[in-house]
C-alpha positions as CSV (number, residue, x, y, z in Angstrom):
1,X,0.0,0.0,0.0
2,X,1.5,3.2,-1.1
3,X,1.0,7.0,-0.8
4,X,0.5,8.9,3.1
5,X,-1.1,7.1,5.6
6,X,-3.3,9.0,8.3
7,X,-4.9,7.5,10.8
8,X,-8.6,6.8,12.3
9,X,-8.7,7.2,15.8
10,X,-11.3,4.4,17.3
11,X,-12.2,5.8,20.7
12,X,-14.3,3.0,22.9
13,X,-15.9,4.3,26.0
14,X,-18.8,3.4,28.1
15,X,-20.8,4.3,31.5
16,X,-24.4,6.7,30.8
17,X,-26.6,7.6,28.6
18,X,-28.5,11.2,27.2
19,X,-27.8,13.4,23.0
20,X,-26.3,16.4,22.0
21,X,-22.9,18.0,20.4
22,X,-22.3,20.1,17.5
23,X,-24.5,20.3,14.7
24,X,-25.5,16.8,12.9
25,X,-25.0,16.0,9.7
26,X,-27.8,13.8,7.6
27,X,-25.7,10.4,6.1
28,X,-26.2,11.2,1.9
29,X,-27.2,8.0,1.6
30,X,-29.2,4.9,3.2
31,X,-27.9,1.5,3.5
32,X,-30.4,-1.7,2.7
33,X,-31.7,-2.0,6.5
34,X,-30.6,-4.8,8.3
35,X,-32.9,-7.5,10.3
36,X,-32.3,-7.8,13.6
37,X,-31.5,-11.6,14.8
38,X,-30.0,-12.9,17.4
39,X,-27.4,-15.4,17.1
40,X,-26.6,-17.9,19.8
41,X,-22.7,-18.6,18.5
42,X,-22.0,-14.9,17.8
43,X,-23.8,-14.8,21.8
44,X,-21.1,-17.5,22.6
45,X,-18.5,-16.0,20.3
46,X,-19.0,-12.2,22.1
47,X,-18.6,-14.0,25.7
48,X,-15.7,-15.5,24.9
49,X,-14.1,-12.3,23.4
50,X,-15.1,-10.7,26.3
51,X,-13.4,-13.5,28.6
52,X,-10.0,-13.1,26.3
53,X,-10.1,-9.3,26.5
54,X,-10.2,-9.0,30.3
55,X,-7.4,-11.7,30.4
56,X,-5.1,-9.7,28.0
57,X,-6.4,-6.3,29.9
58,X,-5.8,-7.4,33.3
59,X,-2.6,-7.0,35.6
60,X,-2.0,-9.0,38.8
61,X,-3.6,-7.2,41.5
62,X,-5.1,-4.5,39.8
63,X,-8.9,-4.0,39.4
64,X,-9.5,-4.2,35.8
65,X,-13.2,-3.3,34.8
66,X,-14.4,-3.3,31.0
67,X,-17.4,-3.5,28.8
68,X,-17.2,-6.4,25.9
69,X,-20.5,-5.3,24.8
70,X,-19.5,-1.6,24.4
71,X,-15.7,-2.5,22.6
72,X,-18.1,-5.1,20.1
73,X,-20.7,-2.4,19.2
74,X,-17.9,-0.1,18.4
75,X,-15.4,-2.9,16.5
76,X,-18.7,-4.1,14.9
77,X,-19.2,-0.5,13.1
78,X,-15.7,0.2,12.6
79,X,-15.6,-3.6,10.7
80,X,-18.1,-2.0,8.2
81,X,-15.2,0.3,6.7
82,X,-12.4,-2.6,6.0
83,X,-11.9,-4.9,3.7
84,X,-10.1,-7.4,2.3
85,X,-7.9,-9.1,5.4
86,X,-8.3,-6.9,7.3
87,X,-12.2,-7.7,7.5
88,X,-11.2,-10.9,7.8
89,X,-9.3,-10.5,11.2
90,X,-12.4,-8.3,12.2
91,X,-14.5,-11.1,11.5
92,X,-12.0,-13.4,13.5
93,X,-12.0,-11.6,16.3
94,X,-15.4,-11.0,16.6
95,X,-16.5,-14.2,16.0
96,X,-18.4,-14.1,12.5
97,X,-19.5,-12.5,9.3
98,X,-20.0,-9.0,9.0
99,X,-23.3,-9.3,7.8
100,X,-24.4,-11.8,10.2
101,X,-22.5,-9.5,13.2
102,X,-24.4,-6.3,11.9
103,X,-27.5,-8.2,12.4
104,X,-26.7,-9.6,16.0
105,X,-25.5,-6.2,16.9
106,X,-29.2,-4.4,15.7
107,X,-30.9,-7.9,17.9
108,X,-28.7,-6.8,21.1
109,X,-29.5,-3.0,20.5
110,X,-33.2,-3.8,20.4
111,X,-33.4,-6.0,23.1
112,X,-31.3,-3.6,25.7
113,X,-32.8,-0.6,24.3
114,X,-35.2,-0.4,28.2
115,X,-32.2,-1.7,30.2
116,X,-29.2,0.3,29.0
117,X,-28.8,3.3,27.6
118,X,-27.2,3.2,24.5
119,X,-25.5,5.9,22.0
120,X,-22.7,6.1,19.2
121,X,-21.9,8.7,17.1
122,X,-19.1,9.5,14.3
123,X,-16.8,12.8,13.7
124,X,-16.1,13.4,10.2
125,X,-13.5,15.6,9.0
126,X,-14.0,17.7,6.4
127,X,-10.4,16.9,5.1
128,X,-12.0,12.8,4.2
129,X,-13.0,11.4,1.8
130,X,-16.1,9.4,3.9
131,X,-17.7,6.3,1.7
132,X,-20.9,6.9,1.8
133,X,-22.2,3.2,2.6
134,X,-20.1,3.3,5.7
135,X,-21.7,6.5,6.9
136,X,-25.4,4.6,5.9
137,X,-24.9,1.8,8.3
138,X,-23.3,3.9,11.2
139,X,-26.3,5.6,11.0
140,X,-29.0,3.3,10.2
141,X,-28.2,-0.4,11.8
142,X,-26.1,1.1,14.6
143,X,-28.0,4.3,15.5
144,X,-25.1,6.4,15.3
145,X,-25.5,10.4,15.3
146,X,-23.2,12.1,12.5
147,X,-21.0,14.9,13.7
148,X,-18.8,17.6,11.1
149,X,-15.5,17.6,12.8
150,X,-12.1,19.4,12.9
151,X,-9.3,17.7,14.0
152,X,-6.8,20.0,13.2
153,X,-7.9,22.3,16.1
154,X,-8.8,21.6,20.3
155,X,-12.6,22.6,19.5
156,X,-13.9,18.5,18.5
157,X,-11.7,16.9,21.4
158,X,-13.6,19.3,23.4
159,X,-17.3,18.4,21.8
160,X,-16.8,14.8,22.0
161,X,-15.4,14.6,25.5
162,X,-18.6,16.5,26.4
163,X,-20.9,14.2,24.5
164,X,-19.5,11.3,26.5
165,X,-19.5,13.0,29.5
166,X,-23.1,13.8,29.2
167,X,-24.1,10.0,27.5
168,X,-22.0,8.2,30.4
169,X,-24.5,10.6,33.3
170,X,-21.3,12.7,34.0
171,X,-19.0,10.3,35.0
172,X,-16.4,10.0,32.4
173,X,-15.0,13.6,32.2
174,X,-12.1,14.5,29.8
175,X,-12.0,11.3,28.0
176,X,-9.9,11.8,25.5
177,X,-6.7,13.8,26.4
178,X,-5.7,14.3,23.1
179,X,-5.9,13.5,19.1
180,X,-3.6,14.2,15.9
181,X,-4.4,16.6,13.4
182,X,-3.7,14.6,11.0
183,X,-6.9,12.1,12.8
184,X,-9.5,11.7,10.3
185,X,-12.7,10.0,11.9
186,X,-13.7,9.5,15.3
187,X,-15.7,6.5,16.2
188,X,-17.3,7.0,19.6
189,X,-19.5,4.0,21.8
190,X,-21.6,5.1,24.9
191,X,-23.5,2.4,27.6
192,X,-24.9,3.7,30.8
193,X,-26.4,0.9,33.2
194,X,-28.1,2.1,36.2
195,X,-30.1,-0.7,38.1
196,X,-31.5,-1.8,41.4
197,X,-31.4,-4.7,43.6
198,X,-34.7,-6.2,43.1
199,X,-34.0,-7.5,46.8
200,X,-31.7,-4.6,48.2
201,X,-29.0,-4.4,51.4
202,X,-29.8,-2.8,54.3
203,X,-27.6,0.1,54.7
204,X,-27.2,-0.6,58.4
205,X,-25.8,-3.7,58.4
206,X,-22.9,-2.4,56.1
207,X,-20.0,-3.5,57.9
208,X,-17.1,-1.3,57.3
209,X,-13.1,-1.8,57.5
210,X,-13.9,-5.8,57.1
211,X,-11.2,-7.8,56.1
212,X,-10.1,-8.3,53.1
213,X,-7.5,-10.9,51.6
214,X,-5.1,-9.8,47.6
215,X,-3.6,-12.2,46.8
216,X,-0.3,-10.8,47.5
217,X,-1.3,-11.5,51.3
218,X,-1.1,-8.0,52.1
219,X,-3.9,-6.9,54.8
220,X,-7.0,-4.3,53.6
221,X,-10.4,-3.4,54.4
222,X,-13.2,-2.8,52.6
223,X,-17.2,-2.0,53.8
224,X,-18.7,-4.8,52.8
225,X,-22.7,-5.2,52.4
226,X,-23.9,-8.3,54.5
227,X,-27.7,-9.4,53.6
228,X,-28.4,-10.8,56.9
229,X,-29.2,-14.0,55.4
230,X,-31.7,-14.9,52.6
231,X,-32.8,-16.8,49.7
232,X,-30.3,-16.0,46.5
233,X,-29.6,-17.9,43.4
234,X,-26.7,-19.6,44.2
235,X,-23.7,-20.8,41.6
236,X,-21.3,-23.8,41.9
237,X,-19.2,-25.8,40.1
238,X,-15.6,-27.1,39.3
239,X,-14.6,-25.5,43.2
240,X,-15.9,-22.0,42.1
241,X,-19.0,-20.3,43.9
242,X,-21.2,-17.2,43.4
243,X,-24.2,-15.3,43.0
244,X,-26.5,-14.3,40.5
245,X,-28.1,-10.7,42.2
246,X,-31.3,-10.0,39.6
247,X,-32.1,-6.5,39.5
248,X,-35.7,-5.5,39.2
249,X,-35.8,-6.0,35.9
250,X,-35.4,-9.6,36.4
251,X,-33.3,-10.1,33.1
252,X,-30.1,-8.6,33.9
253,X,-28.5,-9.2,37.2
254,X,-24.9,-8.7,39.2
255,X,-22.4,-12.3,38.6
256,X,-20.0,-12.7,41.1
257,X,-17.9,-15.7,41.0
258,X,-15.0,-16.7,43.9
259,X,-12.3,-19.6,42.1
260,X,-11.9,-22.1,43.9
261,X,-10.5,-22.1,46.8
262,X,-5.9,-22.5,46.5
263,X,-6.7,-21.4,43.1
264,X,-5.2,-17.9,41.6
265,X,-7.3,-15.4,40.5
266,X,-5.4,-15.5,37.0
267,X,-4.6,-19.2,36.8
268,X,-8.3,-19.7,37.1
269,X,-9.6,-17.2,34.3
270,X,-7.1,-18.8,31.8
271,X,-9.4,-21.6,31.8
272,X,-12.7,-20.2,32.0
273,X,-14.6,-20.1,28.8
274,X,-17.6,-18.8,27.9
275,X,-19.3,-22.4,27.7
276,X,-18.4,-22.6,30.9
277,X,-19.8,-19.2,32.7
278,X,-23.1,-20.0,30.8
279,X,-23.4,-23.6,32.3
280,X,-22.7,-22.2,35.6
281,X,-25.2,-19.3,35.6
282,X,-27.5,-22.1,34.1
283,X,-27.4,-24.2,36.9
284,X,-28.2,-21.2,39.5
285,X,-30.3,-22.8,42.4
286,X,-32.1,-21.0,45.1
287,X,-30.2,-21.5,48.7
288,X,-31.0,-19.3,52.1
289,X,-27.1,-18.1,52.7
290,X,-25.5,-14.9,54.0
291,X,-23.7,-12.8,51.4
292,X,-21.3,-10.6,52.3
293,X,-20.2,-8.2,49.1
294,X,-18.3,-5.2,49.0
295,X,-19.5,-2.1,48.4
296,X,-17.4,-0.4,46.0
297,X,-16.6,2.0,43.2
298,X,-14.0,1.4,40.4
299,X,-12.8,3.6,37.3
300,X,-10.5,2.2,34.6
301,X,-9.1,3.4,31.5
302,X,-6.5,2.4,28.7
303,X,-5.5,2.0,25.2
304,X,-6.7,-1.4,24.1
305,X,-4.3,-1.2,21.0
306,X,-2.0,-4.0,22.3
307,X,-4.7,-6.1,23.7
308,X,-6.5,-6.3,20.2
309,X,-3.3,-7.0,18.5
310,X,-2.9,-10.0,20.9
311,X,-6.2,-11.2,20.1
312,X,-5.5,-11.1,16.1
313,X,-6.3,-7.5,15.3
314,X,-3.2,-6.3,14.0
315,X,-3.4,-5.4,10.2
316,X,-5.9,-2.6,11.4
317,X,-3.2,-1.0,13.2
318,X,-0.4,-1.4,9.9
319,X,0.3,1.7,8.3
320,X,1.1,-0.8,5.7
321,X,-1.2,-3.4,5.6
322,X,-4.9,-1.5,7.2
323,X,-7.4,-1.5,4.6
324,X,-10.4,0.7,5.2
325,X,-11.0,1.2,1.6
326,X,-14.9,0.5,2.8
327,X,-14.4,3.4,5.4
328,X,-12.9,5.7,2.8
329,X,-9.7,8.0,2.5
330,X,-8.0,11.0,3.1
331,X,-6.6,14.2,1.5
332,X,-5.9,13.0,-1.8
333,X,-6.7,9.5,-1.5
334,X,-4.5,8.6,1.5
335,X,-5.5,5.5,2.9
336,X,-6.2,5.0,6.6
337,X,-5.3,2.9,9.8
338,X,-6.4,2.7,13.1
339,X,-4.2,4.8,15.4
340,X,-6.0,4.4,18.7
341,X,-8.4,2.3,20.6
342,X,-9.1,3.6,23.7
343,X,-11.7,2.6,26.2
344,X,-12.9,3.3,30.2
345,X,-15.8,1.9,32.4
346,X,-16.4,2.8,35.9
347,X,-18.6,1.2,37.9
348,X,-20.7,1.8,41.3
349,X,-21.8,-0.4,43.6
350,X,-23.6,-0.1,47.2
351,X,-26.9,-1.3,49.3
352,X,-29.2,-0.1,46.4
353,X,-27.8,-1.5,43.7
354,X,-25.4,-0.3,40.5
355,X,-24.7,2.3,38.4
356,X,-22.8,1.5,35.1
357,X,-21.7,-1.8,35.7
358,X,-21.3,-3.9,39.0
359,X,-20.5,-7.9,40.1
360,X,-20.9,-9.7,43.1
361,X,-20.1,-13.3,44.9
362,X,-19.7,-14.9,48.1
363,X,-17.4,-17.9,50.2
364,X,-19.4,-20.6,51.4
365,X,-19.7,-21.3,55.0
366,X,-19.3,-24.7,56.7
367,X,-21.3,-26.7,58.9
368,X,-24.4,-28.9,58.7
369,X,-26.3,-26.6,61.6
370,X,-24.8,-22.8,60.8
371,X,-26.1,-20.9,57.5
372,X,-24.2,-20.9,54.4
373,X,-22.0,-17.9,53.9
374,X,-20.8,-16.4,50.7
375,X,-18.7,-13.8,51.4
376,X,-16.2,-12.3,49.3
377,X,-13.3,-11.5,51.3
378,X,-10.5,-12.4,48.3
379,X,-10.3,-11.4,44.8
380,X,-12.9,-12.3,42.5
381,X,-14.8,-12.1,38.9
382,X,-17.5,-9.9,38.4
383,X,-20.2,-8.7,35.9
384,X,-23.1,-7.7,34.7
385,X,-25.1,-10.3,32.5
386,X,-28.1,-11.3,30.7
387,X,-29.9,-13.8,32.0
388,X,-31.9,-14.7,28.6
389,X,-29.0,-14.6,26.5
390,X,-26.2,-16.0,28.7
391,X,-24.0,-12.7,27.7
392,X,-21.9,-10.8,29.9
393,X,-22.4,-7.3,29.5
394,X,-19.7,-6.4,31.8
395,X,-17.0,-7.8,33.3
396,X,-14.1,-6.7,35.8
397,X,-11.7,-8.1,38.6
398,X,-12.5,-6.8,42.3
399,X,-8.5,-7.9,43.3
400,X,-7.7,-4.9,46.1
401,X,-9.9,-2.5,47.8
C-alpha cells in the first residue's frame, strides 16, 4: 500500500446515557436495513471475546473493569469500513461475518434498548473522503449520530469529551486527552447501566473496614454489604461459587464468581470459557445463605491497541497493511489505519444497587447446623449479565480494595 497514511482514531468508552454536540449531519445515503436476529454462537462468540479481552487487559492485583459489549458495538461499526484481510481479522475476532455481526449487533440494541442506555456517534472531518455506505450503516443499523469535525484544532476533542460526558451521566470527564491533526474519523460508543437490587441491602448492616485478603497476602479493608441471610440464586461448580443478584428488571442481574478455593485469580480465568460461565449461571439454584459483598466503586481506562493485536487484530493497526478502503480515505486518497483504541468503564456499587456496571459473589460457610456464607473476602470475577441470552455485558476483577 503506497502514498500517506493517516490515521482513524477508534475511541471506545462506556458508562451513561443522554444526545447532543455540535450540529449533525444527515448520512447522503441509506444503506439496505438490516434485520435484527440474534445469534446464539455470535452470543457465545461475544462471551468468549469478552473472557479473552479481560485476560489480556488485566494486571495481577489490579482492578480491571471493561465492557465487551461496548468495545463489540464499536469494533462491529468500525468492521463496516475494511476490507479485504483486514475484514477478515475483524470477522475473526469478533467471531463471525459482518453481515451476520451487523444483524446480531441491531438484535442486542433492540433487546437492551429499556435496560441500558445506548449511543454512538461519528466525527467526520471535512479533510475525508467518507464512503458513503459506511456512513449509511453507522447511522441506520447502529444508530449512530453524525458529527462535522475538525481535528486539526482543540474545539472537537472538546465536543466529544462532552458528548460522552453527558451520555455516560457525568461520569467520564475529559475522555480523550488528546488527538492528531492529521486524525481523520472518530468512532465513539456510549453504555450507561443504572439498576437496582430487586432484593436490596440494608444500609445498616454495612459492615465497614472488614477484612479483606489480595492475593499478594497483604492486609485491607473494605465495607462490605452483608444481607443478613436470605434466599439467593446460588452458583457452583468445578470449586468455584457465586451469586447471580437480579435486578428488578429480572433479566439482567450482578455475577459474582470466587475460584476455587488455593486457586489464583489468573490461573483460574485462563481456563474459563464462555461455555463454561453459561453452564454455571445455568445451573443457578435457590439456597438461604448470607452474602457478604463489597460495596465499592471502580474507574479504569487504557488504550486497548495492544490487547486487540494480541487477540489477532493487528493489520488494522499497519500503516502498511490496514485496509479501510470500505471506510474511505483522506486528503488526496491517503488511505487509513487505526491509530488508537481507547476505552474506560467505571462502575458503582452499594446497598441499592449499581450504576454503570457492578458484580458480586460470596465464600461458602461450613457446617451442617450454621447458615451458608458467601462472602467475598479475596479477589474475584464480576459482571453484569443477561440472563436470557447467557451474555456478559460487563466484566471486571475486584483484586484490592
Amino acid at each position: 500500500m503506497k502514498g500517506r497514511i493517516l490515521p482513524l482514531i477508534l475511541t471506545l468508552l462506556l458508562l451513561t446515557g443522554c444526545a447532543a454536540g455540535p450540529a449533525a449531519l444527515e448520512p447522503a445515503q441509506s444503506v439496505p436495513p438490516v434485520e435484527a436476529r440474534a445469534d446464539a454462537a455470535l452470543d457465545a462468540a461475544l462471551g468468549d471475546f469478552g473472557l479473552e479481552l479481560l485476560r489480556q487487559t488485566r494486571q495481577e492485583g489490579e482492578n480491571t473493569f471493561l465492557s465487551p459489549l461496548s468495545v463489540l458495538l464499536c469494533l462491529s461499526m468500525t468492521a463496516n469500513g475494511a476490507a479485504g484481510e483486514t475484514l477478515s481479522q475483524f470477522e475473526d475476532l469478533l467471531g463471525g461475518e459482518l453481515d451476520a455481526l451487523n444483524a446480531n449487533a441491531a438484535s442486542l440494541l433492540a433487546d437492551y434498548e429499556d435496560e441500558l442506555d445506548m449511543a454512538g456517534s461519528l466525527w467526520l472531518d471535512g479533510r475525508a473522503q467518507v464512503e458513503d455506505p459506511f456512513v449509511g450503516r453507522c447511522a441506520d443499523t447502529y444508530g449512530a449520530e453524525v458529527f462535522a469535525a475538525d481535528f486539526t484544532g482543540d474545539a472537537t476533542r472538546r465536543d466529544i469529551n462532552a458528548w460522552i460526558e453527558k451520555h455516560t451521566g457525568g461520569h467520564i470527564k475529559d475522555a480523550v486527552a488528546a488527538l492528531k491533526p492529521e486524525t481523520m474519523l472518530a468512532i465513539v460508543n456510549a453504555l450507561y447501566f443504572e439498576g437496582e437490587w430487586a432484593e436490596t441491602f440494608r444500609p445498616e448492616q454495612t459492615e465497614q473496614d472488614y477484612p479483606f485478603h489480595p492475593a499478594d497476602g497483604s492486609e485491607a479493608a473494605v465495607a462490605m454489604m452483608n444481607s443478613g441471610g436470605r434466599t439467593e440464586r446460588y452458583l457452583s461448580g468445578g470449586g468455584a461459587e457465586g451469586v447471580l443478584l437480579p435486578y428488578k428488571d429480572s433479566r439482567l442481574a450482578f455475577l459474582a464468581l470466587l475460584p476455587p478455593e488455593g486457586t489464583g485469580l489468573g490461573d483460574w480465568l485462563e481456563e474459563l470459557d464462555s461455555a463454561a460461565l453459561s453452564e454455571l449461571m445455568d445451573g443457578a439454584e435457590e439456597r438461604y445463605l448470607v452474602l457478604r459483598l463489597p460495596k465499592f466503586e471502580a474507574m479504569w481506562k487504557r488504550s486497548l491497541v495492544e490487547p486487540l493485536k494480541a487477540m489477532g487484530l493487528t493489520d488494522a493497526f499497519d500503516p502498511g497493511l490496514a485496509d479501510l478502503s470500505a471506510m474511505g480515505t483522506g486528503p488526496d486518497g491517503a488511505p487509513l489505519y487505526l491509530s488508537a483504541v481507547e476505552h474506560g468503564a467505571g462502575i458503582q456499587v452499594d446497598e441499592q444497587g449499581t450504576k454503570a456496571y457492578a458484580f458480586t459473589i460470596a465464600a461458602p460457610g461450613a457446617g451442617a447446623s450454621s447458615v451458608q456464607v458467601v462472602s467475598f473476602q479475596r479477589p474475584f470475577l464480576y459482571g453484569i449479565v443477561d440472563l436470557e441470552r447467557g451474555i456478559p455485558l460487563f466484566l471486571g476483577t475486584f483484586e484490592a480494595p
